[in-house]
C-alpha positions in Angstrom: 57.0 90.1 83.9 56.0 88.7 80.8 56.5 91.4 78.6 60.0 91.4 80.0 60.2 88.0 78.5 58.7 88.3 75.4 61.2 91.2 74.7 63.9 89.2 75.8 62.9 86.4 74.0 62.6 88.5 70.5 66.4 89.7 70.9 68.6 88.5 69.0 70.9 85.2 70.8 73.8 87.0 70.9 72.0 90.0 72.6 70.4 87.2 75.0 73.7 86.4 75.8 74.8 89.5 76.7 72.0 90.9 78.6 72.3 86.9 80.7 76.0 87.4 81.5 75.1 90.9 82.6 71.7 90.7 84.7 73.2 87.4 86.0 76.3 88.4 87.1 75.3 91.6 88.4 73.1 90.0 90.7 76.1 87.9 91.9 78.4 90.7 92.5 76.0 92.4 94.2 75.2 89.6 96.7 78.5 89.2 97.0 79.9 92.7 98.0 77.0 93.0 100.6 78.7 89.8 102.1 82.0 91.4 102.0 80.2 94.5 103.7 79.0 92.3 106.8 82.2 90.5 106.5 81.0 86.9 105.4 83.3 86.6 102.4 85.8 84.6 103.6 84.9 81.6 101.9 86.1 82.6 98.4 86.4 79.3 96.5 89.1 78.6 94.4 89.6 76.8 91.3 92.3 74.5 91.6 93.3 72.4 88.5 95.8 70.2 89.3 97.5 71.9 92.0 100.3 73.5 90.2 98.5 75.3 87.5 96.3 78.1 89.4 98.5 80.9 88.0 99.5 82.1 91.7 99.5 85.9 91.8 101.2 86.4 95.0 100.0 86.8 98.5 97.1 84.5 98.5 95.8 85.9 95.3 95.0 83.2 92.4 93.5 84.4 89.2 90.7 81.5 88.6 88.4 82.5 91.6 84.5 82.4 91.7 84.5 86.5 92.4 87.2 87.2 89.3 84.6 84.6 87.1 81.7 86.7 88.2 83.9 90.2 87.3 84.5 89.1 84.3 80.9 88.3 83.3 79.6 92.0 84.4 82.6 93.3 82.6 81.4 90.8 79.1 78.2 91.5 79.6 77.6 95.0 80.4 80.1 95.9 77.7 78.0 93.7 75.3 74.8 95.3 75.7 76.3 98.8 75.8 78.0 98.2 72.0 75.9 96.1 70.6 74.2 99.1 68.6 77.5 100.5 68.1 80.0 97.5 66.5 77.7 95.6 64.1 80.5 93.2 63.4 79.4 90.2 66.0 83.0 88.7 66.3 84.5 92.5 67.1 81.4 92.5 69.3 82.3 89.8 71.7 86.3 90.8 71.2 85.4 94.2 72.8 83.3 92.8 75.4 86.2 89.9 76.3 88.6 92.3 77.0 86.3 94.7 78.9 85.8 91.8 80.9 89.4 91.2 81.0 89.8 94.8 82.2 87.3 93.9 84.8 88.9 91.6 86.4 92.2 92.9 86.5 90.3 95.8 87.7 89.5 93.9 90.9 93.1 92.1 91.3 94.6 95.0 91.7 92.1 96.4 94.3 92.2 93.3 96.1 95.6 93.2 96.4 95.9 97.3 97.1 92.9 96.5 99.9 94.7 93.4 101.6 98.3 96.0 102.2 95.7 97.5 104.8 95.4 94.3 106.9 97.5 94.6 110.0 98.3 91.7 112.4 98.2 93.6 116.4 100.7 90.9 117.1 104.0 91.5 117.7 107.4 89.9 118.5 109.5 90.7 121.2 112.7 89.9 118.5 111.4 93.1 116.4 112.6 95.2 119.2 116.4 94.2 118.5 118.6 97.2 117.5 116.1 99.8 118.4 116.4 102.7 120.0 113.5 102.5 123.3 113.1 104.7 126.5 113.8 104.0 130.3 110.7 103.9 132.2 111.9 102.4 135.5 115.6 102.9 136.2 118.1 99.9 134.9 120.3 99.5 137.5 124.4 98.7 137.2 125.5 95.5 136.0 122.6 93.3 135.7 122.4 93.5 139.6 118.6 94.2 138.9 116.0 94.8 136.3 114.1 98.0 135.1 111.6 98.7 132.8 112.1 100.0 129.3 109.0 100.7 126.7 109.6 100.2 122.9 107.3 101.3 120.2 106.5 98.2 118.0 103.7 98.4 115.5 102.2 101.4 115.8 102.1 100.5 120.0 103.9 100.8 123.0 105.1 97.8 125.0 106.8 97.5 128.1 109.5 95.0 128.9 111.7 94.2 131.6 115.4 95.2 131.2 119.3 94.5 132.4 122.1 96.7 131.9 126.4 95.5 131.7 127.4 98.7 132.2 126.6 101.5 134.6 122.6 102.3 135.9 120.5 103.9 133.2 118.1 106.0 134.9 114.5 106.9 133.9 114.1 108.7 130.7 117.0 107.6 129.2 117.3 106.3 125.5 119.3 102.9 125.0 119.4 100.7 122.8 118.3 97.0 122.8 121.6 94.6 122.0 119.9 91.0 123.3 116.8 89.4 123.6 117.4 87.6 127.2 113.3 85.6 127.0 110.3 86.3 126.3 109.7 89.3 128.5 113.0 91.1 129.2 115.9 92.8 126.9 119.7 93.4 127.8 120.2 97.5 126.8 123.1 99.8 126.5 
């Protein structure tokens, strides 16, 4: 361990700086993506200026977060250590390494947001089923002089719902189409 300091502590501060950002950082992310693994990473703080200057990226997504910080950092600093030999001109040095860290983080909005189009809600709402085309399960019969059973597909799942018909009995089988929602459990067809 203390050789590991005394070379660290003969390189050069910039090189310091870089090799901080990336040891640090990586540490972070890594802590931080096995807490997204066993989802615990809910608690994502935000920083919040003043309340109307958080540069809102849509859906949730604000740029100045603790996880985009910590992306950019392993984006500076891992691109700082890797050109340090290369670019010996220190203020093209950290210019590389700011936008590789820029990169970075874009890197991850984009993932995020491509990753939270893969959320589903189960729920569903018995409104969606207006205008669609659903199947008779139980006979409708005439007139709304009782009710049958129809099922609709909503969501990638099959629900069931009672159903009243104006016109003439539908009988099993039959495809109709859903014209009013009557409550909460039952649809008027044709």
């Amino acid at each position: 361990m203390n050789d590991l300091m005394t070379m660290y502590g003969s390189m050069p501060m910039l090189l310091q700086v870089f090799w901080g950002c990336a040891v640090f950082s990586s540490l972070v992310f890594l802590v931080q993506m096995v807490l997204t693994l066993i989802g615990m990473d809910s608690s994502d703080v935000d920083v919040d200026f003043d309340g109307s200057d958080t540069m809102d990226l849509g859906g949730g997504l604000n740029l100045f977060t603790i996880k985009n910080l910590i992306g950019f950092l392993v984006g500076f600093g891992w691109a700082g250590v890797s050109f340090y030999g290369s670019i010996h001109n220190e203020f093209l040095l950290v210019l590389v390494a700011f936008i590789v860290g820029c990169l970075f983080v874009a890197m991850f909005v984009v993932i995020y947001k491509q990753t939270k189009r893969f959320e589903h809600n189960g729920a569903f709402d018995i409104h969606d089923t207006k205008g669609q085309i659903v199947s008779v399960y139980l006979r409708i019969p005439a007139s709304r002089s009782g009710k049958g059973k129809v099922q609709a597909s909503l969501n990638g799942s099959v629900h069931e719902f009672d159903a009243l018909t104006d016109g003439d009995e539908l009988p099993s089988g039959a495809k109709v189409r859903v014209v009013e929602i009557i409550d909460n459990e039952t649809l008027r067809v044709e």
